[in-house]
C-alpha positions, 0 to 999 in steps of 0.5 A: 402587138408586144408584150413583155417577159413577165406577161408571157409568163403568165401568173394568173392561173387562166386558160391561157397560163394552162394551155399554152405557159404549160407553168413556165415550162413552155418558156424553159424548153424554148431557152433550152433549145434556141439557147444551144450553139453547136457552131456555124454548121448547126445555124446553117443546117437549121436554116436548112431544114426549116424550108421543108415546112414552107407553104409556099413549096406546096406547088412543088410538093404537089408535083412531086407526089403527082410525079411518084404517083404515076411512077408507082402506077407505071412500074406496077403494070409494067411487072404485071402487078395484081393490086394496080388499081388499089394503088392507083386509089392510094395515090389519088388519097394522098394527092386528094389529102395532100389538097385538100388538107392544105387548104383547111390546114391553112384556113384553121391556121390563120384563123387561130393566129387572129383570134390568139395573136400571140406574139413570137419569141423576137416580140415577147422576149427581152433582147439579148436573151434568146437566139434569132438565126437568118434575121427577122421577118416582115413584122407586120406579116408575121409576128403572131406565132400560134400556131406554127404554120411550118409545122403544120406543113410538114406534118401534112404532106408526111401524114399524107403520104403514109398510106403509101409508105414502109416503116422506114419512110414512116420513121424517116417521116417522123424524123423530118417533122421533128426536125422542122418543129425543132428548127421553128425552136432554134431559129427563135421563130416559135415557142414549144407550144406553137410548133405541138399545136401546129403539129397537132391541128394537121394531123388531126385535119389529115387523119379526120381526111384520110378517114372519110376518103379512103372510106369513100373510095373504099365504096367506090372501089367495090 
């Protein structure tokens, strides 16, 4: 369940050192962002933006696209609007996105982090030499760190609701995910790569999704 600063280093050249050390650079970036120390404001804000990726707010996000889905449809047929139903359709893909991508999202999840069990910075690291914001969690529950479930997260409730967004809400997205992946980093709960690979398996899970749903309502549609 430990392991020490010279192991997660990784020498010997191996898949691991390859996919996940990145040779050493991995390490570096994680000192380079957890390292810095902006003030009290910083550390509070980080804490802050953190609980965006929560699991456990799925309900709550759920409710929330169900509550924009029907606003949306709502003010639609009360303008009169031509496209009401291919919006309605819109909205039901990223509600059934947003479901069903939690869940394999989650599954794959939990399955890469028995098989790889790689230990988080708290663990692998020598203390007094990276930065731990808001204090440890349940070790038993949650010392394996790849990949980043919060990244994962946030990545697939944004993702899910792209088909319904503008450019700006797209970049305003992309910004709350960066931020999260980046407060995973500061808050000394993920190393760089955890957060790319969380990141990386939800989006792939969302676009694989809205691929073969929109193609299926697409053909309903008709």
């Amino acid at each position: 369940m430990t392991a020490t600063l010279e192991e997660l280093t990784f020498h010997s050249f191996d898949a691991k050192a390859a996919f996940y050390d990145w040779g050493g650079f991995n390490l570096w970036l994680f000192h380079q962002i957890n390292g810095l120390q902006p003030g009290e404001v910083y550390d509070q804000a980080m804490q802050l933006i953190t609980l965006a990726g929560d699991r456990h707010l799925f309900p709550y996000y759920m409710a929330f696209l169900m509550c924009c889905a029907l606003s949306s449809a709502i003010v639609r047929k009360f303008m009169g609007s031509i496209n009401l139903k291919r919006q309605i359709y819109r909205w039901l893909g990223v509600l059934l996105v947003f479901g069903i991508g939690y869940v394999a999202v989650a599954a794959v999840i939990y399955g890469l982090k028995d098989y790889f069990q790689y230990p988080r910075p708290f663990i692998a690291l020598q203390e007094g030499t990276f930065r731990v914001i808001g204090g440890l969690p349940e070790l038993e529950k949650h010392w394996q760190t790849f990949p980043s479930g919060h990244a994962a997260f946030i990545t697939l409730a944004v993702q899910s609701l792209r088909p319904v967004m503008n450019h700006l809400l797209r970049f305003l997205g992309w910004l709350l995910i960066l931020m999260v992946c980046w407060s995973r980093i500061a808050l000394g709960m993920h190393f760089p790569a955890d957060v790319l690979a969380g990141f990386l398996l939800a989006w792939m899970v969302t676009a694989l999704l809205q691929l073969m749903l929109y193609k299926w309502m697409g053909l309903l549609h008709k």
